[in-house]
GUDREN-713658 format. One record per atom (N, C-alpha, C): x, y, z. Coordinates in steps of 0.02 Angstrom, whole numbers, plus 50000, padded with zeros to 5 digits. Layout:
BEGIN
XYZ
...
END
This chain:
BEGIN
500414994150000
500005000050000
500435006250000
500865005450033
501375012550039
501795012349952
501875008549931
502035008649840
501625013349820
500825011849814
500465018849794
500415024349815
500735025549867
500685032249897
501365036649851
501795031649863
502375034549855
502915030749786
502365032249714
502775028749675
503545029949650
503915026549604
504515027049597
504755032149537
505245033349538
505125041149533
505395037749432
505785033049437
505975029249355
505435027849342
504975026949346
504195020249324
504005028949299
503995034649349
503575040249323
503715044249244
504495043149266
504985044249200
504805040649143
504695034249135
504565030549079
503925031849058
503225031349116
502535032749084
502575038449070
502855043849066
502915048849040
503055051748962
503765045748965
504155044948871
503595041748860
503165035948884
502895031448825
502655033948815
502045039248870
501435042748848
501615047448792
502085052148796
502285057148738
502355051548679
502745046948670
502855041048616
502095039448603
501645039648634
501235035748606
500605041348583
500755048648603
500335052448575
500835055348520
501265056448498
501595058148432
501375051648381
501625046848411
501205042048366
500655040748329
500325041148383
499505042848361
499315049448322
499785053448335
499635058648286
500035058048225
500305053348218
500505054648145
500425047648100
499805041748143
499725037548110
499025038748104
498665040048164
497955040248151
497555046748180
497775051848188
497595057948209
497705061448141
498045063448103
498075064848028
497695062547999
497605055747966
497095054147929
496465056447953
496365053448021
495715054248026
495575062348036
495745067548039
495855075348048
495855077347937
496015073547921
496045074847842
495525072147850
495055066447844
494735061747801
494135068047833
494005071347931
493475073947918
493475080547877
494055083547879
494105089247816
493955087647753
494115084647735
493635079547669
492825078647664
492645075847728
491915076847722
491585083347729
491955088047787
491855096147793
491605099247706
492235099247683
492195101847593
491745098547566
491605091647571
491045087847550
490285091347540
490255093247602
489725095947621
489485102647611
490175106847635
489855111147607
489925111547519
490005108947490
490015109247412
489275107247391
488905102747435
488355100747414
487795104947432
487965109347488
487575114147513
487675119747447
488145121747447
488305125347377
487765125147308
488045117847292
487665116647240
486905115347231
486565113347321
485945115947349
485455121747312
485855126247359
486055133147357
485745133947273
486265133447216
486185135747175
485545131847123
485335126447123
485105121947121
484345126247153
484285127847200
483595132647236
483535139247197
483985144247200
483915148647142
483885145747043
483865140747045
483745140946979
482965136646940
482965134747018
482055132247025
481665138447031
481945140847070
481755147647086
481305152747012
482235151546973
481895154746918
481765153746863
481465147046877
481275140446826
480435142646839
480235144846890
479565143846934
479255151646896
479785156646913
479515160646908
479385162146812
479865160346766
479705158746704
479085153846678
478985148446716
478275145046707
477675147646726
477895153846775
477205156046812
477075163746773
477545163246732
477405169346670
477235167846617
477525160246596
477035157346529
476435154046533
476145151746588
475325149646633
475205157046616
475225161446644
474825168646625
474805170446563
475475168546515
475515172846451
474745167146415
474975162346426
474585155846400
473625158346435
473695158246477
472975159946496
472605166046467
473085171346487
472905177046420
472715176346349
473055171946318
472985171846238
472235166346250
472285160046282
471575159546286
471215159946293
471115165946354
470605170046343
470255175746305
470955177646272
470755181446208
470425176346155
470735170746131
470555167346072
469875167246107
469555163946163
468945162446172
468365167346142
468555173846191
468175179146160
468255182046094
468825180546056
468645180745978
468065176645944
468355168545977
467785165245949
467065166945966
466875170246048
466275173046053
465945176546008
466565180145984
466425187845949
466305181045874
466505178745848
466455178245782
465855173845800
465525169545852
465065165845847
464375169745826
464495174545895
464025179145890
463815183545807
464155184445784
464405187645709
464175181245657
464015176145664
463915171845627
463075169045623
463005171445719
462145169845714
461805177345702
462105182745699
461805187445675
461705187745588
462215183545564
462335183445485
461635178745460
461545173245498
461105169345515
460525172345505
460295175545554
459645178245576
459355182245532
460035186245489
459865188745442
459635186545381
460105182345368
459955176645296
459205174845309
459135172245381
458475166645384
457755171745372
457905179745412
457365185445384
457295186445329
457855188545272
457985187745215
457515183345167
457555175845196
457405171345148
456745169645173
456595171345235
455835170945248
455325176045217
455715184545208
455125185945181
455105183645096
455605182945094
455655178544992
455055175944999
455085171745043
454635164145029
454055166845041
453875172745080
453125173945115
452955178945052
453515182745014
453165186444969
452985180044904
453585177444886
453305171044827
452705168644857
452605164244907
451955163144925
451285170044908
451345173144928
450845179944926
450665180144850
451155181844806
451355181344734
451045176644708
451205168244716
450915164444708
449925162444732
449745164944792
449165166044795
448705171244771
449105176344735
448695180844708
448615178544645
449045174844606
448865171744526
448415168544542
END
């Protein structure tokens, strides 16, 4: 028990070198790599955030170009519609006319014809 109280002062000397020996070591067998490999994934990442990033602005203005040709597009069909209103309308008036037209023909030929 008195050994632990009072260790030896060589034993302190040596855990001392190994410990330094065994952390230089470690740093230059597996404290490097693994200190690179996470700098590697660091850049990883942010590169993908990056390309995120740019990837969102170009939806962005992918969105806002589709949401200008939906309008340009809705516009023109609603114009064509009301052309075609306009020309339908223009077609049963042409109509209505022809059919007055050819009704009084027929009501005067008839008339004509009942007076011979």
């Amino acid at each position: 028990m008195e050994n632990l109280l009072n260790p030896d002062k060589g034993l302190i000397i040596w855990t001392i070198i190994s410990f330094t020996l065994l952390v230089l070591l470690l740093g230059k067998v597996a404290w490097g790599p693994l200190i690179a490999a996470l700098k590697d994934r660091e850049d990883g990442i942010r590169k993908s955030l990056d390309e995120a990033a740019k990837a969102k602005v170009a939806a962005d203005q992918m969105k806002v170009q589709f949401e200008k040709d939906i309008a340009l597009a809705q516009e023109k069909s609603s114009a064509m519609v009301a052309q075609a209103q306009a020309e339908a309308q223009q077609l049963r008036d042409q109509l209505m006319k022809d059919a007055e037209v050819e009704s009084k023909r027929l009501l005067d030929q008839t008339r004509r014809q009942l007076e011979d």
